[in-house]
C-alpha positions in Angstrom: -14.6 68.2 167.3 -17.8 67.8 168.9 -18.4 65.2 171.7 -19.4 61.5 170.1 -22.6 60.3 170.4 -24.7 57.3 170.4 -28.4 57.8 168.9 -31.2 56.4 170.7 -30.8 52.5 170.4 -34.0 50.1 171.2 -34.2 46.6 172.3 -35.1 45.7 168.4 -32.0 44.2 166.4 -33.1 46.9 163.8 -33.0 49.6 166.2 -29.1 48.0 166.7 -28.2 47.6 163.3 -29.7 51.1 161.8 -28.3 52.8 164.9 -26.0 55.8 163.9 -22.8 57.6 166.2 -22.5 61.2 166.0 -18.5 61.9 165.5 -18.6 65.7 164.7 -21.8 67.7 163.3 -23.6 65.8 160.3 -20.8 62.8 160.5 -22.5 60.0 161.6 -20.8 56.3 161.4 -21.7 53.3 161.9 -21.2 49.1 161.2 -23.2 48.2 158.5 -24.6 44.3 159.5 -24.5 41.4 157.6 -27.7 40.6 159.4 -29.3 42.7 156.2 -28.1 41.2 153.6 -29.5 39.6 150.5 -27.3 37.4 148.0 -24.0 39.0 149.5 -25.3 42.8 148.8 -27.2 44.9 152.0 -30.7 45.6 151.4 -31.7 48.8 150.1 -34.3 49.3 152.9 -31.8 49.0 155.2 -29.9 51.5 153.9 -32.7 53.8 153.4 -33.6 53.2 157.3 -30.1 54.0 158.4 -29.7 57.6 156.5 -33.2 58.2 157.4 -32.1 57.5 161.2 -29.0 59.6 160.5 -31.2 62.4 159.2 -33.8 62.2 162.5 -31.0 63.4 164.5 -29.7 65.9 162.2 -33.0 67.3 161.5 -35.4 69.2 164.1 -38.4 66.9 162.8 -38.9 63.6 163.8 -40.1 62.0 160.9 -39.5 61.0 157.3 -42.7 62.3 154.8 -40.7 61.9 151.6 -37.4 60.5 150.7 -35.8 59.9 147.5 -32.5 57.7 147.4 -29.9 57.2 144.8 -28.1 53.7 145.0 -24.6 54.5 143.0 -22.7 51.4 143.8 -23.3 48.3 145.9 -23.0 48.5 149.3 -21.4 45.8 151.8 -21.4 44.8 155.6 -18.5 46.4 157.5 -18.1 50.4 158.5 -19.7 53.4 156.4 -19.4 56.9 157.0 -23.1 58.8 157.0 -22.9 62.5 156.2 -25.7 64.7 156.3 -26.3 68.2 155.3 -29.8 70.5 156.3 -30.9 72.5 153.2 -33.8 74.3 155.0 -35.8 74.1 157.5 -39.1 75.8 158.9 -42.2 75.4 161.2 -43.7 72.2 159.6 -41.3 71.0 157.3 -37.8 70.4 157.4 -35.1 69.3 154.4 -31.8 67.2 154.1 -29.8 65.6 152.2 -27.4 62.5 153.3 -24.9 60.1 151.6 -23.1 57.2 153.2 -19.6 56.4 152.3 -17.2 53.1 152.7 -13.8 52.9 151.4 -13.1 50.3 148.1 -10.7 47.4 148.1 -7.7 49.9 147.0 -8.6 52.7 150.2 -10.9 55.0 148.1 -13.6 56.5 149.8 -16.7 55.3 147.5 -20.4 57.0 147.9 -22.5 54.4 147.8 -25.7 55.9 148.0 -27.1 59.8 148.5 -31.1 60.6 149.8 -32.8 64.0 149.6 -35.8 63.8 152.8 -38.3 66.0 154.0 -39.3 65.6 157.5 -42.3 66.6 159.9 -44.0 65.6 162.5 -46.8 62.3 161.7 -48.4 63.1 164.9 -49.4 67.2 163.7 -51.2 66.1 160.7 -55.1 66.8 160.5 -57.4 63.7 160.3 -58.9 64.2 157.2 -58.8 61.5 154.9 -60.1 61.2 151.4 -59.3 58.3 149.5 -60.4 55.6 146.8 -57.4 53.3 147.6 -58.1 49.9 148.8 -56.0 47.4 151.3 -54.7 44.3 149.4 -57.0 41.4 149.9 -54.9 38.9 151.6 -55.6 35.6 152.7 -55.5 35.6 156.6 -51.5 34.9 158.4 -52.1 31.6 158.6 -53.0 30.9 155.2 -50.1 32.2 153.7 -46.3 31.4 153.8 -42.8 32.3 154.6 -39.7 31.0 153.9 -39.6 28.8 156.8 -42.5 27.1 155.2 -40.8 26.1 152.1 -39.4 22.3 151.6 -35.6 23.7 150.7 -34.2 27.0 150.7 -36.0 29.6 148.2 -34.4 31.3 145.4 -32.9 34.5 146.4 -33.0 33.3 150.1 -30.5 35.4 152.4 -29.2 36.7 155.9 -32.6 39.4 156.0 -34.9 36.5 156.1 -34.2 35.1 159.9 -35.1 39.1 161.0 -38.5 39.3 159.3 -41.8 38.0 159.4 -42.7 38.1 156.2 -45.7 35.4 155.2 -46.4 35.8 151.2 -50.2 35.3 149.8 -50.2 31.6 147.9 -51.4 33.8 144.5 -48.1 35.4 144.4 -46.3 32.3 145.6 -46.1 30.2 142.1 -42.1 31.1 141.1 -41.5 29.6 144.5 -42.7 26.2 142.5 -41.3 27.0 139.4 -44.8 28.3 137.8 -44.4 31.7 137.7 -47.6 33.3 137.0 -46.3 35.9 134.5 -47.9 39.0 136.7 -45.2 41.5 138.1 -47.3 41.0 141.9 -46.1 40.5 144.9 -48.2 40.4 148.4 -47.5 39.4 152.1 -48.0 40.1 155.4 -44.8 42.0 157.0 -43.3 42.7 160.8 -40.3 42.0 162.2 -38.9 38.7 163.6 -38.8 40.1 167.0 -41.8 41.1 167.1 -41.2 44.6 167.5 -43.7 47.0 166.2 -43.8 49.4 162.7 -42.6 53.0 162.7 -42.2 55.7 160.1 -38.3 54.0 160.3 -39.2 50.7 159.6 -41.6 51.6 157.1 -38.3 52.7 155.1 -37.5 49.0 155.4 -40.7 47.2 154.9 -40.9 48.7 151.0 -37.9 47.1 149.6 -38.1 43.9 152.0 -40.2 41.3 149.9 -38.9 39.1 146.8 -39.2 40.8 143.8 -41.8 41.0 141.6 -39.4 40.1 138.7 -39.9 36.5 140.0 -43.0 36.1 139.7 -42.6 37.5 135.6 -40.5 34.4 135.2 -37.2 36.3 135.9 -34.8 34.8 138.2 -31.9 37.0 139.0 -30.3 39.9 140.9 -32.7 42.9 140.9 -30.6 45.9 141.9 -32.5 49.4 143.0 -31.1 52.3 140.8 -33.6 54.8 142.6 -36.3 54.7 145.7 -38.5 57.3 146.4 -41.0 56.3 149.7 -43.7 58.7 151.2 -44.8 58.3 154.8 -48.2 58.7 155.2 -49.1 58.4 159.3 -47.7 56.1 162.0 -48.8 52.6 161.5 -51.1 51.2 164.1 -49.7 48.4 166.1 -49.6 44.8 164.6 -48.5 43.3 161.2 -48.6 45.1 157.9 -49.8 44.3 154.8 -47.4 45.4 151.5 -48.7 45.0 148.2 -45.7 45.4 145.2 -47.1 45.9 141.5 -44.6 45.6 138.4 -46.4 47.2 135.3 -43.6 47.7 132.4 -40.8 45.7 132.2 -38.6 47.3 129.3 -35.1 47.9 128.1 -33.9 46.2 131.3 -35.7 48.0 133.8 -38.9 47.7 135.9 -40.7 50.2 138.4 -42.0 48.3 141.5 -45.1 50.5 143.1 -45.6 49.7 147.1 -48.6 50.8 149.3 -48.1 49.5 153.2 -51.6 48.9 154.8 -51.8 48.7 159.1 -54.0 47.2 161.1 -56.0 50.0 160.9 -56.8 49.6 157.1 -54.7 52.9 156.7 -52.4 53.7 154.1 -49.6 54.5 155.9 -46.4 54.6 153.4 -46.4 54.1 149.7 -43.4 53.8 147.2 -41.8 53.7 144.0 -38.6 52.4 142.8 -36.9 52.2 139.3 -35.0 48.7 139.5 -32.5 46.9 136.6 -32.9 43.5 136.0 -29.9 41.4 135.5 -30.5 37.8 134.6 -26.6 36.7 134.8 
């Protein structure tokens, strides 16, 4: 059995908390933190962001371009098993796949969810842009609010909310007063708490991090991801994001939330789609 291993760990709690130990070759484990959570269950960001860590070391790329994850049955703070396997790799491009694992209240070992990735390296891509997307038109920091601003608790407040900075455009802001506006938006400026700056990591994060546009149809209740597909565009400049979330077909119990994440820079730099079920009860 190989040596164990600790993956580089920053001075950012979600450095910490996505941080990954090597205990043989493509068995990576680590404590899943309640510091993540939202309404008991840990956020699909997260998780994304710790296989996609998991998959950095395993991989001879750096970073995430594409990843596609499959959430098969809720996950929960407490240890998880991350095991990765390379399916190819070559001079620009290089492909895994990675499931974590945690055992069920009778000792089963349970998958929870599995990712298929692509990685590169953000920093060898020409500069050659050609585009007719737009940043989201936000009202400046200041004019916009967070949960901190809110009179009592918000609906669907949790754990993830004291390690973000997330201050949501008034426009999208009406289910927070009970006057939903009926429009599956949702817009806000994004970092975390700590101040520590985006990366392709992060980014995994930032797309799944923000209420769900369900709310703002009208709909409050647990919105669990079935399926998350995110594609890393460049490095983000330093400073806060901007994430815009669009809901256009709600149907059969199931909506698609689109994401584009805007830097400082006004530079796309990671966009996403996700296919979520809406449970009311």
């Amino acid at each position: 059995m190989a040596q164990a291993s600790q993956a580089v760990i920053g001075d950012s709690e979600f450095d910490r908390d996505t941080a990954v130990t090597r205990r043989s070759e493509g068995v990576y484990d680590i404590d899943l933190s309640p510091g993540w959570t939202i309404l008991g269950a840990v956020n699909g960001g997260y998780l994304l962001a710790v296989l996609g860590r998991a998959l950095r070391d395993a991989l001879p790329h750096p970073d995430p371009f594409t990843i596609s994850a499959h959430y098969l049955t809720a996950s929960h703070p407490g240890p998880a098993t991350v095991r990765t396997d390379v399916v190819r790799t070559g001079r620009t491009l290089s492909t895994g796949q990675a499931s974590l694992f945690q055992y069920d209240d009778e000792g089963r070992e349970t998958e929870r969810i599995r990712v298929l990735a692509s990685y590169g390296d953000l920093d060898a891509l020409p500069e050659d842009i050609r585009t007719s997307a737009r940043p989201p038109a936000l009202p400046p920091i200041e004019g916009c609010f967070g949960p901190e601003d809110a009179p009592e608790p918000l609906p669907g407040d949790s754990a993830m909310t004291d390690r973000l900075m997330i201050k949501l455009d008034p426009a999208t802001l009406g289910w927070a007063l009970g006057q939903p506006s009926g429009k599956g938006e949702m817009r806000a400026w994004f970092g975390l708490a700590d101040g520590r700056d985006a990366d392709p990591l992060s980014l995994l994060l930032a797309v799944d991090a923000l209420p769900p546009t369900a709310f703002e149809m009208g709909i409050q209740g647990w919105v669990p991801t079935v399926e998350l597909t995110v594609h890393v565009r460049c490095r983000p400049a330093p400073g806060p994001l901007r994430v815009s979330v669009t809901t256009r077909n709600l149907a059969g119990g199931f909506l698609e939330e689109d994401a584009e994440i805007w830097d400082t820079a006004d530079r796309l730099v990671a966009q996403s789609r996700q296919l979520a079920r809406v449970r009311t009860g």
